[in-house]
C-alpha positions in Angstrom: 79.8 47.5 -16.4 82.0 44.8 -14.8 80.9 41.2 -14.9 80.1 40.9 -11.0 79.8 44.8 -10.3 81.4 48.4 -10.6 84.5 48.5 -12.9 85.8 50.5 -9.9 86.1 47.7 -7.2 87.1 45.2 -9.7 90.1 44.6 -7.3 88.0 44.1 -4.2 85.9 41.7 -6.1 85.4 37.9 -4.2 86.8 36.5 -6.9 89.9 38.2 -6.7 89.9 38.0 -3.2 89.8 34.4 -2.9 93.3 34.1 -4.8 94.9 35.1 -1.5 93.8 31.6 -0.2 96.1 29.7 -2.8 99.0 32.5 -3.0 99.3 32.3 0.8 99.4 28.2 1.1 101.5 28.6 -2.0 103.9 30.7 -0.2 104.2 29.2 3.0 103.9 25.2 1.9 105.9 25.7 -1.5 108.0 28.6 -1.9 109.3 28.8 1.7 110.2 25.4 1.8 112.6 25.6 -1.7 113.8 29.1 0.3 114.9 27.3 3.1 116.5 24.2 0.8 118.4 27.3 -0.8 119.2 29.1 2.7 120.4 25.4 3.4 123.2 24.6 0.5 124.8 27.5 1.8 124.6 29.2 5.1 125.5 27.3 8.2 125.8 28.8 11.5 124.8 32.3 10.3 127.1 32.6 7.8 127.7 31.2 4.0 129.6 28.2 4.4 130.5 26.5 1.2 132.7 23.7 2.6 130.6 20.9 1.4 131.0 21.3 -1.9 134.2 19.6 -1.7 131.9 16.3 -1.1 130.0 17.2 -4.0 132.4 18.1 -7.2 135.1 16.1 -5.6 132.8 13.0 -5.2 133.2 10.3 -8.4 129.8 8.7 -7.2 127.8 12.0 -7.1 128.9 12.8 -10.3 127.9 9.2 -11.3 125.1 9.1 -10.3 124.3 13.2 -11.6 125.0 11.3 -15.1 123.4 8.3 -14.4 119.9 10.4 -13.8 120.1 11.6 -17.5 121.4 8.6 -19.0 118.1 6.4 -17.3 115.9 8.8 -18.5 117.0 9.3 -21.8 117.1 6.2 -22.5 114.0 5.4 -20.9 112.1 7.9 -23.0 113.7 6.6 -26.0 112.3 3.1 -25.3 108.9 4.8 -24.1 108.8 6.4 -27.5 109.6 3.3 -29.3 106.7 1.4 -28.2 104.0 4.2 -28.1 104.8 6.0 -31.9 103.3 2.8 -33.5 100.5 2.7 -31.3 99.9 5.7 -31.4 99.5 5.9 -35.3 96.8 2.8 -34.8 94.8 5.3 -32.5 95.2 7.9 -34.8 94.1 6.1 -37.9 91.2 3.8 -36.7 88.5 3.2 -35.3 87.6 -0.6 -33.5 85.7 -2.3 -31.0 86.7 -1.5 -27.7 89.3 1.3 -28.6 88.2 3.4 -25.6 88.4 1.0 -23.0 92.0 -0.3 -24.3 93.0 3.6 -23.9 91.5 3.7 -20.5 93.6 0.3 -19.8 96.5 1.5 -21.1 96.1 5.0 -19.0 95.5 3.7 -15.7 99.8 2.5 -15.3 100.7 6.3 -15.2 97.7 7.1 -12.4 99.6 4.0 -10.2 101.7 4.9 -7.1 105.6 4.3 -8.1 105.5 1.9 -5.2 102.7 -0.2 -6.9 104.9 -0.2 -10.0 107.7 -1.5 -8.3 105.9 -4.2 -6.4 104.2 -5.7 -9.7 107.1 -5.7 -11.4 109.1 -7.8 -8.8 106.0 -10.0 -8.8 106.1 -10.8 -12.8 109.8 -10.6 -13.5 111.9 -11.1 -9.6 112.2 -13.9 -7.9 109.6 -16.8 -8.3 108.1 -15.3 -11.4 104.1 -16.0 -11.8 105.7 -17.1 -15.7 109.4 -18.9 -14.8 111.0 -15.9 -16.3 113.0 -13.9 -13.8 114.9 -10.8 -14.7 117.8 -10.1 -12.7 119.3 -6.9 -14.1 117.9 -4.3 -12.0 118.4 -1.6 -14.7 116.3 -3.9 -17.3 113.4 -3.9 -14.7 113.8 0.1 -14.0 113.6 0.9 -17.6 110.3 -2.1 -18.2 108.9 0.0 -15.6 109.5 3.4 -17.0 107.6 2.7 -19.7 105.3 0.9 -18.7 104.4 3.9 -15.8 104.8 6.4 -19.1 103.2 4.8 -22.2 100.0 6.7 -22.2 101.5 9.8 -22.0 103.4 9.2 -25.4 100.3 7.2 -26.5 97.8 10.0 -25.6 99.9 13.2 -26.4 100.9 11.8 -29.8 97.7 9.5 -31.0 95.4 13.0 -30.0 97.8 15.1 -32.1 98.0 13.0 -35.2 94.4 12.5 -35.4 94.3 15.9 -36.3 96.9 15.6 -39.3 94.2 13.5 -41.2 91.9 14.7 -44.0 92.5 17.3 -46.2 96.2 17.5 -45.9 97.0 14.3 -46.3 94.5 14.0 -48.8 96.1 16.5 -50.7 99.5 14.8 -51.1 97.9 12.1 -52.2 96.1 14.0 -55.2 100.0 15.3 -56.0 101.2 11.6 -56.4 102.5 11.4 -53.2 103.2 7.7 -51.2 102.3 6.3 -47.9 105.6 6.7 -47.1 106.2 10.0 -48.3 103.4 11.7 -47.1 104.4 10.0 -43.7 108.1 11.4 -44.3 107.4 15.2 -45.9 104.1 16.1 -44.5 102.9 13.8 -41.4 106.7 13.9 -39.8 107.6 17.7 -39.9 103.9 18.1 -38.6 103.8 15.9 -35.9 107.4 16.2 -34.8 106.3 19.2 -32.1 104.1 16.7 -30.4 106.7 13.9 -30.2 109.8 16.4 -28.6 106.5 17.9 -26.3 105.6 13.9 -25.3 109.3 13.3 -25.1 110.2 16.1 -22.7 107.7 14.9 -20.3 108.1 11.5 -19.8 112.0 12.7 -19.6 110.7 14.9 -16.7 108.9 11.8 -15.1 112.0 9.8 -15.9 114.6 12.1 -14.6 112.1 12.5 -11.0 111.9 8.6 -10.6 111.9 7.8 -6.9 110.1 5.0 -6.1 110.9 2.7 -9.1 114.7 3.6 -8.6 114.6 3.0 -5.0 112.4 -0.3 -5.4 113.8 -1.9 -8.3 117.4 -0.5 -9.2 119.1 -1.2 -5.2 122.1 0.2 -3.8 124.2 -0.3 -6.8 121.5 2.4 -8.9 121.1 5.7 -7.4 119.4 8.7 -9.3 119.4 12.6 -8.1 116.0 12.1 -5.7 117.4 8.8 -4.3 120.8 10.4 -3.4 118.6 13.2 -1.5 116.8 10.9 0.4 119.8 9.0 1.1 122.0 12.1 2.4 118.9 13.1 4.3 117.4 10.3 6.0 120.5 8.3 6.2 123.8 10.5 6.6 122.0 13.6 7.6 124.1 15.2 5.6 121.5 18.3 5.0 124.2 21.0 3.3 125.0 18.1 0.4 120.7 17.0 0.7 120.0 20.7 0.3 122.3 21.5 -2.9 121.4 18.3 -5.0 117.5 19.1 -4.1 118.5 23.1 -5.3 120.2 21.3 -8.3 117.6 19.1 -9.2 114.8 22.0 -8.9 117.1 24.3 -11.5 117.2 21.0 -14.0 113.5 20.4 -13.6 112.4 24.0 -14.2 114.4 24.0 -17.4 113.3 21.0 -18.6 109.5 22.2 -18.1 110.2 25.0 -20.2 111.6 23.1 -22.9 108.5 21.3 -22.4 106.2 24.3 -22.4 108.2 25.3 -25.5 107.0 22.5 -27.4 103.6 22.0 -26.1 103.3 25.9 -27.4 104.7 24.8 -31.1 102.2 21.8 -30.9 99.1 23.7 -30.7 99.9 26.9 -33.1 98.7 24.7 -36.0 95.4 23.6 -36.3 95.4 21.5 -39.7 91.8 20.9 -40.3 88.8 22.4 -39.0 86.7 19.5 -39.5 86.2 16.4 -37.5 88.3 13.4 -39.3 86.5 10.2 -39.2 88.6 7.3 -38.3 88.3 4.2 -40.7 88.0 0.9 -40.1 90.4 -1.8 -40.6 89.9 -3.9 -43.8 92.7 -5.3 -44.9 95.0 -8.3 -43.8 97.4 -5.8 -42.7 95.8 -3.1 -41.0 93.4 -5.9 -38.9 96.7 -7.4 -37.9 98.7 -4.0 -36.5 95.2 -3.3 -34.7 95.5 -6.9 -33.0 99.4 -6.5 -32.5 99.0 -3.4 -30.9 96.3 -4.3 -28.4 98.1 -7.8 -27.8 101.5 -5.8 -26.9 99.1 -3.1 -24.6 97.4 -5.8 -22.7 100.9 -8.0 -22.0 102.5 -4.4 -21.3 99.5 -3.1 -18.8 97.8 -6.1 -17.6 100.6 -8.6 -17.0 102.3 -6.9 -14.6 99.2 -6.0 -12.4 97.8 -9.3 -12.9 101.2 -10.8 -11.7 100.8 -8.4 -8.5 97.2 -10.0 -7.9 98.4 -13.2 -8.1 100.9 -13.1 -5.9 99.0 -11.9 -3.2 96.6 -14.7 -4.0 98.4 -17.8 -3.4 100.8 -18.5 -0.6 102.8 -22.0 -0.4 101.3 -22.8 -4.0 97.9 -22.9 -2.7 94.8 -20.3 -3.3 94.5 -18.1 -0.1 93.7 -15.2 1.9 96.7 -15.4 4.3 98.2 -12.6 3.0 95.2 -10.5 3.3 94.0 -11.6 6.8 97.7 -10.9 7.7 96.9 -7.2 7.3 94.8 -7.2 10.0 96.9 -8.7 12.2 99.8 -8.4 14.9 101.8 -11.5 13.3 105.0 -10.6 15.4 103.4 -10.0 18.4 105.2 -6.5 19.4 104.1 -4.1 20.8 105.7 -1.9 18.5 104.5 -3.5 16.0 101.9 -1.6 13.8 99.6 -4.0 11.5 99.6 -2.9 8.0 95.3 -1.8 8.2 96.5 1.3 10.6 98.3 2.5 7.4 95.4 2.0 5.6 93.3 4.0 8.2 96.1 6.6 8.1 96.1 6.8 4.3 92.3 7.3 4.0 92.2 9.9 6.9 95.0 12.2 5.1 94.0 11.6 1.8 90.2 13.3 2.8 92.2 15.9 4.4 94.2 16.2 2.0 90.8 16.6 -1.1 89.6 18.9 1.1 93.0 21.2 1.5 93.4 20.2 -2.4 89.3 21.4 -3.8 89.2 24.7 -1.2 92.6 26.0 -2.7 91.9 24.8 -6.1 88.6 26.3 -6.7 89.7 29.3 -5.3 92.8 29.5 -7.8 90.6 28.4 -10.5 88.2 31.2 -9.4 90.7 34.2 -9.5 92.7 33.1 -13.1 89.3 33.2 -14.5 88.3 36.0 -13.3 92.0 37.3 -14.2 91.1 36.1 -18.2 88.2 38.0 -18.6 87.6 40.8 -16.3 90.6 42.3 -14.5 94.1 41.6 -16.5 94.6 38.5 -18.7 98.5 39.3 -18.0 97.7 38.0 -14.4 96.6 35.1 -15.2 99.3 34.4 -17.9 101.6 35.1 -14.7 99.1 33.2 -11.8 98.3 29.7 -13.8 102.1 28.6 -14.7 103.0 29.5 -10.6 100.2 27.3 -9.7 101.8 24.3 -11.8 105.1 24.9 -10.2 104.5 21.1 -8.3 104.1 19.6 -11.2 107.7 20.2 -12.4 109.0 20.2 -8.4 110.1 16.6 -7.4 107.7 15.2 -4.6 111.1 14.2 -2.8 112.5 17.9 -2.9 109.1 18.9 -1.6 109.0 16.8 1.6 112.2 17.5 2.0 112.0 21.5 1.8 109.0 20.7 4.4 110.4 18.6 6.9 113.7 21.0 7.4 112.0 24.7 7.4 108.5 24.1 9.2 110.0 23.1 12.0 110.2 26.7 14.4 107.2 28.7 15.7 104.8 29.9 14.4 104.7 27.1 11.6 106.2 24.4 13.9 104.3 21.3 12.2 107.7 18.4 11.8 105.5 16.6 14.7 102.2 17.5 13.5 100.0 14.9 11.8 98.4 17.7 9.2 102.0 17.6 7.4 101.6 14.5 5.6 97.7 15.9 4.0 99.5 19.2 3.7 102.2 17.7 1.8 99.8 15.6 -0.8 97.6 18.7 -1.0 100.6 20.4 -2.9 100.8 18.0 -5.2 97.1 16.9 -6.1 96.3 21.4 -6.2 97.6 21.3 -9.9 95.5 18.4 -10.7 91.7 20.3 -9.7 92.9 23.4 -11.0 93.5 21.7 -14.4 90.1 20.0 -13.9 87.8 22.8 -13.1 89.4 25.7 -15.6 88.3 24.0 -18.9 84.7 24.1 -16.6 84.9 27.8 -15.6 86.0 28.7 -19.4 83.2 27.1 -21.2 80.4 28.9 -19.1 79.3 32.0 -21.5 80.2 34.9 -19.6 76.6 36.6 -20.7 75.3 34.3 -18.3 76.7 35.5 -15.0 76.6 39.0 -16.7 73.0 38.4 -16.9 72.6 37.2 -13.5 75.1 40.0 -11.9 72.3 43.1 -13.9 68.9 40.9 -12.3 70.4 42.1 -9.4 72.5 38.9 -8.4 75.3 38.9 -5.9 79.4 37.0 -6.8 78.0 34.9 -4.1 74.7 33.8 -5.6 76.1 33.8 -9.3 78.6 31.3 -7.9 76.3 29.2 -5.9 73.7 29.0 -8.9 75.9 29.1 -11.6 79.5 28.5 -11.5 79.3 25.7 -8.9 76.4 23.7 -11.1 78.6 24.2 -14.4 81.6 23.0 -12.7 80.4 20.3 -10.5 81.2 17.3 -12.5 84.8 18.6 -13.0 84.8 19.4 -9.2 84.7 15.7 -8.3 86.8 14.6 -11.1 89.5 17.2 -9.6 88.4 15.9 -5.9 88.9 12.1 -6.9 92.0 12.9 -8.3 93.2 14.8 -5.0 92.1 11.9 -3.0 93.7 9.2 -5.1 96.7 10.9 -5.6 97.4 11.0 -1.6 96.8 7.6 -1.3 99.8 6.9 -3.5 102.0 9.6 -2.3 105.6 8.3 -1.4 108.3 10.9 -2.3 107.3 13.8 0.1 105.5 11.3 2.9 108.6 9.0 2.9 110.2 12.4 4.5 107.0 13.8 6.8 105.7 10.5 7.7 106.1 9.8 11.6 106.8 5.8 12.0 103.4 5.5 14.0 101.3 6.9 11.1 103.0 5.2 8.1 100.7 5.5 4.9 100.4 2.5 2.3 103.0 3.4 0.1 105.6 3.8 2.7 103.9 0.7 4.5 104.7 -1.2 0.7 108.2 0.0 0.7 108.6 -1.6 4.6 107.7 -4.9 3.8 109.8 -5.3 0.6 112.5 -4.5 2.4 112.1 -6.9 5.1 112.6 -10.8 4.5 110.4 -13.6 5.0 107.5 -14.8 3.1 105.1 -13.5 4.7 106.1 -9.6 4.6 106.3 -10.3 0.7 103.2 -12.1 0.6 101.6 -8.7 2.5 103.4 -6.4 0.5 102.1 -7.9 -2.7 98.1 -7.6 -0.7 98.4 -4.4 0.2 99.7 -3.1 -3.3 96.8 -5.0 -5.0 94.3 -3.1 -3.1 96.2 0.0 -3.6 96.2 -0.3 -7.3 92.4 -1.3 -7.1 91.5 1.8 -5.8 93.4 4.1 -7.8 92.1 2.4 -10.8 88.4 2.6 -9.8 89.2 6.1 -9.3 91.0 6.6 -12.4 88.0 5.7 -14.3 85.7 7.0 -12.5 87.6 10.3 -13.1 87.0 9.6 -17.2 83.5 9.0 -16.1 82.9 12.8 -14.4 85.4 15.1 -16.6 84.0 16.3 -20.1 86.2 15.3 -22.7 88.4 18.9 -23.1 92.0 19.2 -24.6 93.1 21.3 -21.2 91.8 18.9 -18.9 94.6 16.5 -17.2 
């Protein structure tokens, strides 16, 4: 007897009838797109045309800046790793006052828009610095900002990992005569070293995507991959030479995810203790000091930057003020093309609900059909289904837009003028996020219970409303919030689908900073600080709703 119904109609089953909803917005909004950027690198006119390669391997500065794009983000994640391995073996080992809420603080840079990022850091470190100090290398502030945007992914990945390397292993190298620093070396190392390349590979992926932050911070005279897109796009229209970089950077970004997913697998084959390791506390000189050193170095990391972006929105002329914030609000140049900065809010707010709803309708449904893949029809489709459903996770939001703008743009799915690009766009990338939310819900609902309810005579339809929606509500809004934020800080894709009378904040940010005067810096700073506000309040209230799981985000 199948869970829902007859074995025999298994295949007509709701739930694996819903999966149509997510594999047809996947194939339209994703995979057509990256068809068309392929279709684009080399057929012009009808016909494959391969002339513009000549601009490509013949060009010093794109192959400068191909290198350049590793270089930053090796280097970045070496420095990223740097900082978080020794905080990371503080979380690991104790337990303090107020350790959760420094995690949550040090978590919520990686949930900022790049854009936000960018602004704080030109508010603590460029010109007038909140603390005298001004920082005029542009590649020092791009790789400050790298890890401060990637931190708690090292911190998290690796703390969560190593906590499970404590007890009876270590204990047992201890009984052997073993020292702190060889148990560290022979056992804790070799253990933990799957977790480290795992951590390593991601915030390499993060680094090697960087849009924002590059384009903010690092000028004309620093140009990754995704900039040089945007800037053969939007700039040179130069689409053939757009087209191949964006094919080139999808190739290097599906490789590195696998090297990724590689070690992610190798982290979680070894379980070394079955029991739960309590964390001591620290007694000694020592160990009270690397606890204070390590919250002092996250809260000048985390909170100085944001709190330099507050500030400078605060104060105008040396004086406490509103200015910049009323400014928002208003025409100050008196155009009539002008449009004030609070119609970008209105437009961010209106796509990013579009955009939850687009996000939670195809989520749930994916969610739906890979569980229903796991435990009724064939796990091998859901081994095949989930990693497909990730795919914008590893796919630059920059290549996205791009794919978007250039192939949906003849009937039947003429949309380049349509205002349900931009949510359509964000929905992409916030989907991964609620399916990663409301799986680890779906799989830890016993599956006698629906069975139970399917043999009292209950329909998919009334085993879903009564017990997979209740079960999965909590992770539902956590998935939602997480949609909704995350198109409020969109700026790759929107910076491409984005009509100049619906700009969204982000791209609103990136207008101001590049426009002189006092006051356009002064609103750029106000409008980032209520941008990072609200990501924030939903970042935590995102820990608030999800259950603590090791597949949740």
């Amino acid at each position: 007897m199948d869970r829902h119904g007859s074995s025999i109609n298994r295949f007509k089953h709701p739930y694996m009838m819903v999966g149509l909803v997510p594999a047809v917005f996947f194939l339209l909004f994703y995979f057509y797109p990256l068809a068309g950027i392929c279709i684009k690198s080399f057929v012009a006119d009808g016909r494959i045309d391969l002339s513009f390669l000549d601009q490509i391997f013949g060009s010093r500065r794109i192959g400068k800046i191909i290198w350049f794009t590793f270089w930053q983000a090796g280097a970045s994640t070496l420095l990223t790793l740097a900082t978080a391995l020794p905080c990371a073996f503080v979380f690991s080992q104790y337990r303090f006052r107020g350790k959760g809420f420094i995690k949550t603080l040090a978590s919520i840079p990686f949930v900022l828009p790049a854009v936000v990022v960018a602004a704080a850091f030109q508010a603590c470190f460029g010109r007038s610095a909140i603390l005298g100090f001004t920082i005029d290398h542009p590649l020092v502030l791009i790789f400050m900002a790298h890890v401060f945007y990637n931190f708690s992914v090292m911190l998290r990945i690796i703390s969560g990992f190593w906590a499970t390397l404590q007890g009876r292993i270590v204990e047992a190298a201890a009984m052997l005569g073993a020292g702190a620093f060889q148990v560290f070396f022979h056992v804790t190392l070799p253990l933990l070293k799957p977790a480290i390349w795992a951590a390593s590979a991601l915030v390499f992926i993060f680094c090697f995507s960087s849009f924002g932050i590059i384009l903010i911070l690092g000028g004309p005279s620093y140009s990754t991959i995704e900039v040089e897109i945007y800037r053969q796009a939007a700039h040179l229209f130069n689409l053939p030479v757009a087209s191949f970089l964006s094919l080139i950077q999808i190739l290097f970004t599906l490789v590195l995810m696998g090297i990724y997913t590689r070690f992610t697998r190798r982290a979680t084959r070894f379980v070394p203790d079955g029991e739960n390791h309590d964390l001591k506390r620290p007694e000694t000189w020592w160990e009270k000091s690397m606890v204070m050193a390590v919250i002092a170095f996250i809260f000048l990391l985390c909170v100085l930057p944001l709190l330099a972006l507050v500030i400078k929105s605060l104060f105008h002329g040396g004086q406490f003020s509103f200015v910049f914030y009323r400014a928002l609000f208003e025409n100050v140049s008196d155009s009539i093309f002008y449009i004030p900065p609070f119609h970008a809010i209105k437009y961010s707010l209106a796509f990013a609900v579009t955009a939850l709803v687009i996000a939670v309708i195809t989520g749930v449904c994916a969610a739906l059909f890979i569980r229903y893949c796991e435990t009724r029809f064939h796990k091998g489709w859901s081994s095949v289904f989930d990693p497909i459903f990730m795919l914008p996770l590893s796919t630059s939001a920059v290549t996205l837009g791009f794919g978007i703008i250039i192939t949906l743009d003849k009937p039947p799915l003429n949309l380049r003028t349509s205002i349900f690009l931009i949510p359509i766009a964000h929905a992409l990338v916030g989907f991964p996020f609620v399916v990663r939310a409301i799986l680890p819900a779906l799989r830890s609902i016993p599956e006698q219970m629906p069975d139970a309810a399917a043999m009292l005579g209950g329909s998919p339809l009334q085993i879903f409303r009564h017990i997979d929606l209740p079960l999965m509500s909590r992770a539902l809004v956590a998935g939602a919030i997480f949609a909704f934020t995350i198109s409020l800080g969109e700026f790759g894709a929107t910076i491409f689908t984005a009509r100049p009378e619906t700009p969204t904040i982000p791209v609103a940010i990136y207008r101001f900073l590049g426009q002189p005067g006092a006051m356009n810096y002064g609103q750029a700073m106000a409008i980032s600080t209520l941008l990072m506000g609200v990501t924030a309040l939903g970042y935590v209230m995102i820990e608030n709703f999800r259950k603590e799981n090791t597949e949740g985000f």
